[in-house]
C-alpha positions in Angstrom: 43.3 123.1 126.1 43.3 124.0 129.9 44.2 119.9 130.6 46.5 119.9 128.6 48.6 123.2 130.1 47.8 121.5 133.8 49.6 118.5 132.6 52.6 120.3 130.8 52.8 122.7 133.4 51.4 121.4 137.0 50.2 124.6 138.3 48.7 124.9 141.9 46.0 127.0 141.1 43.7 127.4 138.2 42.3 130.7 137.3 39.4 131.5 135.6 37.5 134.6 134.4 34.4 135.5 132.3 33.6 138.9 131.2 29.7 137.6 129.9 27.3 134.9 130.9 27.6 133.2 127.7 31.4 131.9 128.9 30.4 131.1 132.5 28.9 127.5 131.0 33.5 127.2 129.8 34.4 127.4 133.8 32.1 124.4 134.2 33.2 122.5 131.4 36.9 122.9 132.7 36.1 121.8 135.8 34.2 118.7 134.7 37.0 117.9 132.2 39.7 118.0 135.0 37.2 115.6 136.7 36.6 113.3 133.8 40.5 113.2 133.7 41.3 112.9 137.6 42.9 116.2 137.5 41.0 118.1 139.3 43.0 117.0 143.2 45.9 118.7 141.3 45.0 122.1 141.1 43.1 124.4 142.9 40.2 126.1 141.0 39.6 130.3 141.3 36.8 131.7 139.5 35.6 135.2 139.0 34.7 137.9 136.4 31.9 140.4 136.6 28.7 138.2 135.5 30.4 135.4 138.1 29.0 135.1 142.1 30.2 133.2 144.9 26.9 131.0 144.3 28.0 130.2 140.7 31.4 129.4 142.0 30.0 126.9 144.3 27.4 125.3 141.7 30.6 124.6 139.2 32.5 123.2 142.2 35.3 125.9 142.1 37.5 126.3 145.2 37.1 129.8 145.5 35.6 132.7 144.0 36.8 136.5 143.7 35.3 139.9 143.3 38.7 141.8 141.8 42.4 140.8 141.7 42.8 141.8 145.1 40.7 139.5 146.3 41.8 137.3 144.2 45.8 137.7 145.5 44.1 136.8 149.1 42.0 133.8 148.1 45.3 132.7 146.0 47.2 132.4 149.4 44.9 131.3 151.2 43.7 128.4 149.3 48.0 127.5 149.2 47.8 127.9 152.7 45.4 125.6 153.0 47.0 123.0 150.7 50.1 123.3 152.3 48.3 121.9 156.2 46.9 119.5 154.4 43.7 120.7 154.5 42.9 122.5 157.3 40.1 125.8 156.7 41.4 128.9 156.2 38.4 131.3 156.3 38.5 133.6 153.6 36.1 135.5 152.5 34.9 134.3 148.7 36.3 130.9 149.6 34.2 128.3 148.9 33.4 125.2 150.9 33.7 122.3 148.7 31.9 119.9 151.9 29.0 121.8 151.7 27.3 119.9 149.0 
């Protein structure tokens, strides 16, 4: 279902939220289905929620990770920022670095 609305409607960033553990294993499954489909260089993934950590966010290969919607604001700009000088860092706390793994 989230493929599908990233095709119809070719958003720049993806968010994602889980309110329990047992729908943190979705985020992953989203992210490896935009994969599968060769989405995933479209849209910038967000992930947070309160079972969610910046570890998790890396694990799933999410571009950033945030603790409450103000954070969340901050990472959103920043990771447009970053798209925008074609790739260039933009350290922000709960931003994570994809070219670590």
């Amino acid at each position: 279902m989230f493929i599908d609305k990233i095709l119809e409607f070719n958003p720049d960033i993806l968010g994602l939220s889980a309110l329990l553990t047992t729908t943190m294993t979705e985020m992953r499954d989203v992210i490896s289905g935009l994969e599968a489909r060769q989405l995933r260089h479209r849209v910038k993934v967000m992930v947070g929620g309160a079972p969610v950590s910046p570890e998790f966010a890396h694990d799933i290969g999410a571009d950033g990770y945030a603790h409450n919607a103000v954070e969340a604001v901050k990472l959103a700009r920043a990771l447009l920022a970053r798209t925008a000088e074609a790739g260039a860092p933009v350290p922000v706390a709960g931003a994570v670095s994809r070219t670590a793994r």
